[in-house]
C-alpha positions as CSV (number, residue, x, y, z in Angstrom):
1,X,127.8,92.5,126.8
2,X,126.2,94.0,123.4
3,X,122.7,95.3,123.2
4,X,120.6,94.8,119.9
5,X,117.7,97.7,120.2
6,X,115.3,97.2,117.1
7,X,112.7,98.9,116.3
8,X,108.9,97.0,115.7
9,X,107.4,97.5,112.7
10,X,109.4,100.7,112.3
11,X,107.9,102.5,109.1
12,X,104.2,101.8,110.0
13,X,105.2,102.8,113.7
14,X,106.3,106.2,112.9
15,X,102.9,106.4,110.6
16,X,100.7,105.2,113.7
17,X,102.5,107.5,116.2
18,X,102.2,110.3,113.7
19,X,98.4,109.8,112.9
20,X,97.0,108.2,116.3
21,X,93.8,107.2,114.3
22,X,95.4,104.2,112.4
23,X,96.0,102.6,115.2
24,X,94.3,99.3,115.9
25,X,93.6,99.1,112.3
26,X,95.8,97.1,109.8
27,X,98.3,99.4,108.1
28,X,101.0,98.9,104.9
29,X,103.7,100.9,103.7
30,X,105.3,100.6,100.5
31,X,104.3,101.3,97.0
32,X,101.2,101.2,95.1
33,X,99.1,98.5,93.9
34,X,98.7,100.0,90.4
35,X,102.4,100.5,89.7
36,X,103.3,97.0,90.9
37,X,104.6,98.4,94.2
38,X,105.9,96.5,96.7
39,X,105.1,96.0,101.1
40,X,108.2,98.1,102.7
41,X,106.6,97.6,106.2
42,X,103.4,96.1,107.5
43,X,101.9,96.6,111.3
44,X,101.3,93.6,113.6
45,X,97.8,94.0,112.6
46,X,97.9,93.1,109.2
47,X,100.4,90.6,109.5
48,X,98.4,88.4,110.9
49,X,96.7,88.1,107.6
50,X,99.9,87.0,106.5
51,X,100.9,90.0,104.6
52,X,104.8,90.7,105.5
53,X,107.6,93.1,103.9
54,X,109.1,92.3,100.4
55,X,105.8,91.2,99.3
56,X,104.3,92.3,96.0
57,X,101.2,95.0,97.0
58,X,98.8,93.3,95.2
59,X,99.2,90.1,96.7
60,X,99.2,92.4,100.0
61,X,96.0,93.6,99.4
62,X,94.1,90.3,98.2
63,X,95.1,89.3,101.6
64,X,94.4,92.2,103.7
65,X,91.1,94.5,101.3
66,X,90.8,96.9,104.2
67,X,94.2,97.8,105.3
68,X,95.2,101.2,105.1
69,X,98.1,101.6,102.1
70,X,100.5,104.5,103.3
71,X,103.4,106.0,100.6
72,X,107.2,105.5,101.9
73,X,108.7,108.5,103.8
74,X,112.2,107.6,103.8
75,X,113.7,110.9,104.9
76,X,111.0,111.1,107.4
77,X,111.9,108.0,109.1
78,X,115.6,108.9,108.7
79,X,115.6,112.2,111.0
80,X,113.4,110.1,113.4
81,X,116.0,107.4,113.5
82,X,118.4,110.5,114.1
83,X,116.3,110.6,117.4
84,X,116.8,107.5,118.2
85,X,120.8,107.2,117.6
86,X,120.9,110.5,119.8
87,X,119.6,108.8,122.9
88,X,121.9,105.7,122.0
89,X,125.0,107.7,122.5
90,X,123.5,109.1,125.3
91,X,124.9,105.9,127.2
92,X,127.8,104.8,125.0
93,X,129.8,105.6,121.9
94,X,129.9,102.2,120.4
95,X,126.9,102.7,118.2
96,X,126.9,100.6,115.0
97,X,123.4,101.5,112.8
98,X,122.6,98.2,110.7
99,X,119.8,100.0,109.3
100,X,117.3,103.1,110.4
101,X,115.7,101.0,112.7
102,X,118.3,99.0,114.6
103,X,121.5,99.3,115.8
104,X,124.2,97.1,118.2
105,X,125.4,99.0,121.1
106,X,128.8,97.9,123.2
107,X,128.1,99.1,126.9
108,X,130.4,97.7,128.7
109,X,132.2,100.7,129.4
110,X,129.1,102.2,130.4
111,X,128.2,100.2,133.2
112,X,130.4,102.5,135.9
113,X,128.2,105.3,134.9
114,X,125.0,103.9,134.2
115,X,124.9,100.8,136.3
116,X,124.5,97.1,134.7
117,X,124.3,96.4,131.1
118,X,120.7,94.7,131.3
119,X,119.7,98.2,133.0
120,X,120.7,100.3,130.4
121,X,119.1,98.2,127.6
122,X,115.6,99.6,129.8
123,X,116.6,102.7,129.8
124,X,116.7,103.1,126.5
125,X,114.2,101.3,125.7
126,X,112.3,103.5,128.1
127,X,113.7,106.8,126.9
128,X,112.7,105.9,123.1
129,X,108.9,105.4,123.9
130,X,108.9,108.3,126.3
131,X,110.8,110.9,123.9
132,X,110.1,109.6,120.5
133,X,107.0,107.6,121.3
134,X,108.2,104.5,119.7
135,X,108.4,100.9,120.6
136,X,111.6,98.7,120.6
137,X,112.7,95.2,121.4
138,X,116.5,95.1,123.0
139,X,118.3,91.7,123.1
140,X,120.9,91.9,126.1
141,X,123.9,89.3,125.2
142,X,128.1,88.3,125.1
143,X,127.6,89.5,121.3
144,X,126.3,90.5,118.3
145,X,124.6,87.4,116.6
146,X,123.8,86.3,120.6
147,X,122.0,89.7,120.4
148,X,119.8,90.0,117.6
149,X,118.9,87.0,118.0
150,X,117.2,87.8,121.4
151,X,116.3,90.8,120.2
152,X,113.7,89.2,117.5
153,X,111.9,86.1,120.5
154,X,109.9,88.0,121.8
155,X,108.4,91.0,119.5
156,X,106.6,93.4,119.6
157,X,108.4,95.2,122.8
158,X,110.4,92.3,123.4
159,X,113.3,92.5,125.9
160,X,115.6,89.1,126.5
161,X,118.9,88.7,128.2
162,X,121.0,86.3,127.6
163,X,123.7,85.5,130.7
164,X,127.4,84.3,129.1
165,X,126.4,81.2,131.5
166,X,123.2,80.4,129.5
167,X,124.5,80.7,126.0
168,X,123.6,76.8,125.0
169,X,120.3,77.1,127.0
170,X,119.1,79.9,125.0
171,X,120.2,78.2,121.5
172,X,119.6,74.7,122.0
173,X,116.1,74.6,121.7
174,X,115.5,77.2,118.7
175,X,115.0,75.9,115.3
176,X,118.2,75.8,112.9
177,X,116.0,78.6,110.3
178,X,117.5,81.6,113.4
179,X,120.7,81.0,112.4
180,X,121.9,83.4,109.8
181,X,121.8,82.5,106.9
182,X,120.1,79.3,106.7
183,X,117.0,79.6,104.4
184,X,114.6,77.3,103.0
185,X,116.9,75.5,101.2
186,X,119.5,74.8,104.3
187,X,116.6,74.1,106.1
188,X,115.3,71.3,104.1
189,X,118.7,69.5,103.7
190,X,119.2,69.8,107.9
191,X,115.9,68.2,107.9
192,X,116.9,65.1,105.9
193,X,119.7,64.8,108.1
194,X,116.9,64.7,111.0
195,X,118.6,68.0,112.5
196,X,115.4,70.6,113.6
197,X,117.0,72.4,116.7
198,X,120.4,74.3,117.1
199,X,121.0,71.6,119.7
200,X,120.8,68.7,117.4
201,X,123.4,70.8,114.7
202,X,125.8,71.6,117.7
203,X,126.1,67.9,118.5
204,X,127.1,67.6,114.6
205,X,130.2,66.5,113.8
206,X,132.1,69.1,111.5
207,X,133.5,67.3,109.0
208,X,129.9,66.0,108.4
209,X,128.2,69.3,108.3
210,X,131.0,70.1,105.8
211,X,130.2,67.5,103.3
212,X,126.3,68.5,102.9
213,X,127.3,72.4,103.4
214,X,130.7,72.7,102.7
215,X,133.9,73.8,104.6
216,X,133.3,77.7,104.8
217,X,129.6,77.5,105.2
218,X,129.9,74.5,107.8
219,X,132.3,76.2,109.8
220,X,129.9,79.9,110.0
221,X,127.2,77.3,111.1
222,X,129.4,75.6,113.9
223,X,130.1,78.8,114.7
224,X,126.5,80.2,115.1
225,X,125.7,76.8,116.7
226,X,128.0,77.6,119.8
227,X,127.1,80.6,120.5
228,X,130.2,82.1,119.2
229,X,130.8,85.5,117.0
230,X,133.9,88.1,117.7
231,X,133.0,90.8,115.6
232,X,133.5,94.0,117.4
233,X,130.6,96.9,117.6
234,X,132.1,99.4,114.5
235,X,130.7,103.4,115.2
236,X,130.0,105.2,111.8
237,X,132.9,107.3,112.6
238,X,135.5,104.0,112.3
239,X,133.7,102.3,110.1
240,X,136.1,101.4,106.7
241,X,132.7,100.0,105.0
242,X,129.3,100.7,105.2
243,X,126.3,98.6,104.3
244,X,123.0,97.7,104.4
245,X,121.1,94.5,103.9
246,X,118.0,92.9,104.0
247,X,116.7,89.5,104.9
248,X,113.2,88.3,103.3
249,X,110.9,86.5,105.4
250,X,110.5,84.1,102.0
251,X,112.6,83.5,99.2
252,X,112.3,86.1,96.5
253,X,112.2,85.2,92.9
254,X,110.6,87.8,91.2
255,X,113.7,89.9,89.6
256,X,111.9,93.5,89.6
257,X,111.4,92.9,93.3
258,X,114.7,92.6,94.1
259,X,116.0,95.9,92.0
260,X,113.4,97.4,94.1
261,X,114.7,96.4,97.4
262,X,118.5,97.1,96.3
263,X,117.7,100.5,95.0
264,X,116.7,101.2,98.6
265,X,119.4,100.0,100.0
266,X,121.7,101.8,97.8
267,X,119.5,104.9,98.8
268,X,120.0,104.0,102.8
269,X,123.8,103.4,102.2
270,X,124.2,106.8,100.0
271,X,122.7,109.3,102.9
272,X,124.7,107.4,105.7
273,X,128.1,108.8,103.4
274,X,126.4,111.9,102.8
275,X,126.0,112.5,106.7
276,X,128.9,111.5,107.6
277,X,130.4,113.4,104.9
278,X,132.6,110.6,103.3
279,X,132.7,109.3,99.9
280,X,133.4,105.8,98.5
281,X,135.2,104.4,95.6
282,X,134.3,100.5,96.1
283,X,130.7,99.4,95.7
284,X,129.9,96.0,97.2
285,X,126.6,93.6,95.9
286,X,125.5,90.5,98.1
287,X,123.0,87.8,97.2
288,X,122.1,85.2,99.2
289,X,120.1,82.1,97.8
290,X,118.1,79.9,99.4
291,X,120.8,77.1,99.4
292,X,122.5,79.0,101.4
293,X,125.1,80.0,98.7
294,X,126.1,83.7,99.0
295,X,127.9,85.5,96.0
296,X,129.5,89.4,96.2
297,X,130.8,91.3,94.0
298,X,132.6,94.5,93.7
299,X,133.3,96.8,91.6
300,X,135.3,100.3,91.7
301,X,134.2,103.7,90.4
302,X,136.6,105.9,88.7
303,X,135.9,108.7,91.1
304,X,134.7,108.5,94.9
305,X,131.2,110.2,95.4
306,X,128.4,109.4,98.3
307,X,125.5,110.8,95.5
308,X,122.6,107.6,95.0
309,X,122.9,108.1,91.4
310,X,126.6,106.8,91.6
311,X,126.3,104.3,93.6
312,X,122.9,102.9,91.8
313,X,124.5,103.1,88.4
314,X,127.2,100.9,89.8
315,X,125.1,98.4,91.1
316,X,122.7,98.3,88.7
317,X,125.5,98.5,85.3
318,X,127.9,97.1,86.5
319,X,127.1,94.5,89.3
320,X,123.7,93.0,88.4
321,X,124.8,92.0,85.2
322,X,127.4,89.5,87.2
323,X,124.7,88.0,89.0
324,X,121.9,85.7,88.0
325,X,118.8,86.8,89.7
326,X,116.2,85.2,87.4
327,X,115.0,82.1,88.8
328,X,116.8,81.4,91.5
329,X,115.3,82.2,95.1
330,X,117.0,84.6,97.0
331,X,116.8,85.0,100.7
332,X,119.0,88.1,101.8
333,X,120.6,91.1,99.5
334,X,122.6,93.8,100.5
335,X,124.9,96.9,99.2
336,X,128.1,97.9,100.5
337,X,130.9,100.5,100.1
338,X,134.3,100.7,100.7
339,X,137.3,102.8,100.7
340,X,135.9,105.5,101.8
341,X,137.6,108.9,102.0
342,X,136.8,112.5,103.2
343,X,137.7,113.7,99.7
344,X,136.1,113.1,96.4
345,X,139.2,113.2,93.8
346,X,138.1,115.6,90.5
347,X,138.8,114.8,87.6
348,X,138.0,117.8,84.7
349,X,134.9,119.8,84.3
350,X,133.0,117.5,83.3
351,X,133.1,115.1,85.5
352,X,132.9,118.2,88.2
353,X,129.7,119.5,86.4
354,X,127.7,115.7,86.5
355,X,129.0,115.6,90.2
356,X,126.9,118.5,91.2
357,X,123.8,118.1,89.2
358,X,123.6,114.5,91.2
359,X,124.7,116.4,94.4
360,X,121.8,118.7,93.8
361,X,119.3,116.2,93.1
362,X,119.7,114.6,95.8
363,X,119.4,117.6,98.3
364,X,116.5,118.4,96.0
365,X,114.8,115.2,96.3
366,X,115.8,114.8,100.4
367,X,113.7,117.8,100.8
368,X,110.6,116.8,98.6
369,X,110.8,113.6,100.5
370,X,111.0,114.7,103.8
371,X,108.1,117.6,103.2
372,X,106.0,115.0,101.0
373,X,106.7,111.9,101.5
374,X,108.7,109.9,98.9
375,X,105.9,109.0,96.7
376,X,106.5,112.9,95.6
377,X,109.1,112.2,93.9
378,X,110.5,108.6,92.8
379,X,113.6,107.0,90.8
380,X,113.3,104.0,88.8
381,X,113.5,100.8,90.4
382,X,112.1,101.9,93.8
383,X,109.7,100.4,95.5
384,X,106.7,102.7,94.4
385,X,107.7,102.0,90.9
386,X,110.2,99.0,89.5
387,X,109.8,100.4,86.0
388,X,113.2,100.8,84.9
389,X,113.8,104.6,84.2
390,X,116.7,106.7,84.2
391,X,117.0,108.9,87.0
């Protein structure tokens, strides 16, 4: 069995544990109004205005005048997500981080010492709120899709198990829009077919699915439909890629927005190489539309480094340019990296110079962020500021 613990509202949660008087009141973080900023995390209170991450902060506060607008603190909420990893391996090595705030855990080995797998998911659930005074929601399940999917029912401080028994008793009755990757667009053509539930797309025949979808993409949804996914929990420390990705709660057209949310995530992937102490050579780009078509591409440096200002440079010159974001609504993005090494291969003084000016900016600007918060101290594209600047 594989747990899913994530984290509710994670950025404004660490804000509301750290400042007890915000709570109860309707709280955003992300970037500021003036400088088109955009919502990085919004409470339960202010969702229910309908405000929700990825949006633009203006729109944000139109919705919501009186919520309370917070900078992003990334480097805080990294070391408390360090916290949280650390009771995680309390109870099993198997740790794979999607992102700060969630993470699958494979506990089947653990059950011997900590008794059964439902069990521990409490435990930890109950050791994060007692130690790091946060809340989480843990999907018990046979794996990882199974998982986060139970995971996300019933938030905030949700906990659901699904038995290997009652696999088709838990899906059946969801609507087709929890299955990864179908977005507005998959969800409309399922819809003329007359197909709402996960249910009415199991009984689907393949090769039907496959004429409206087509082969790859009907087959991941057959897949999903059943219950089925084999991919094994991956710690940091056998992981041969890294990534992190985001999925918007509505399609996102608006170009500058999605800069923004990549240069984060090539921020998130660039301090999980810097503590594990790896470097990459391969940089990955995903974009998912809201037909459900997903393209990547890659593309290798001439020298592997873990530093942001690598790894943005290469997505931003050399794999946006192969991608059209302009008009076409996108539903999940992500960066990757790949052949990843304990040794960053020199080549000449000059390269060995730019290498530790980045190296030293970005201990420089770790520091400022975690003292200051990161509205201190911003690069281009981020999501306090999508004006385009070097770094």
């Amino acid at each position: 069995m594989i747990l899913h613990v994530d984290m509710d509202a994670y950025y404004a949660s660490v804000e509301e544990r750290d400042r007890p008087e915000l709570s109860g009141h309707p709280v955003i973080v992300g970037g500021s109004v003036d400088s088109r900023g955009v919502v990085a995390a919004a409470n339960y209170e202010v969702r229910r205005f309908g405000v929700h991450s990825a949006m633009p902060m203006a729109t944000a506060v139109r919705r919501c005048p009186h919520a309370i607008i917070l900078p992003v603190r990334m480097e805080h909420y990294s070391a408390v997500s360090h916290e949280i990893r650390s009771i995680f391996e309390r109870y099993t090595p198997l740790v794979e981080p999607l992102s700060l705030d969630e993470a699958f855990l494979d506990v089947r080995g653990s059950v011997k010492l900590f008794g059964p797998v439902e069990e521990i998911g409490r435990r930890i659930k109950r050791d994060i709120l007692s130690e790091v005074g946060l809340v989480a929601s843990v999907g018990v399940a046979p794996n990882k899709f199974l998982a986060k999917l139970a995971s996300d029912l019933d938030k905030p401080d949700g906990f659901v198990t699904v038995s290997e028994e009652g696999v088709q008793e838990f899906l059946d009755p969801l609507p087709v829009s929890r299955l990864w990757g179908v977005g507005k667009r998959a969800d409309e053509i399922l819809e003329r077919l007359g197909i709402r539930t996960i249910g009415q797309l199991r009984r689907l025949l393949l090769p039907d699915l496959s004429r409206h979808f087509g082969a790859a993409s009907a087959a991941h949804l057959h897949e999903l439909a059943h219950g089925r996914d084999d991919r094994a929990v991956v710690p940091d420390r056998e992981a041969k890629s890294i990534s992190h990705e985001t999925t918007f709660p509505v399609d996102i057209r608006d170009a500058d927005v999605l800069r923004a949310w990549l240069l984060s995530l090539t921020e998130q992937v660039a301090g999980r190489l810097r503590r594990l102490k790896v470097f990459a050579r391969t940089v990955h780009l995903k974009v998912r539309y809201s037909d459900f078509k997903t393209v990547t591409r890659s593309h290798s440096m001439p020298t592997a480094s873990n530093t942001t200002g690598d790894l943005w440079s290469a997505v931003s010159e050399n794999l946006l340019s192969r991608i059209n974001l302009v008009g076409n609504p996108v539903r999940l993005v992500g960066v990757g990296v790949s052949s990843l090494g304990k040794h960053r291969e020199q080549q000449g003084l000059l390269f060995e110079d730019q290498s530790k000016r980045d190296a030293e900016l970005d201990a420089a600007t770790d520091v400022i962020r975690d003292r200051f918060g990161s509205a201190a101290i911003q690069r281009g594209t981020s999501l306090g500021n999508r004006q385009d600047r070097a770094r």
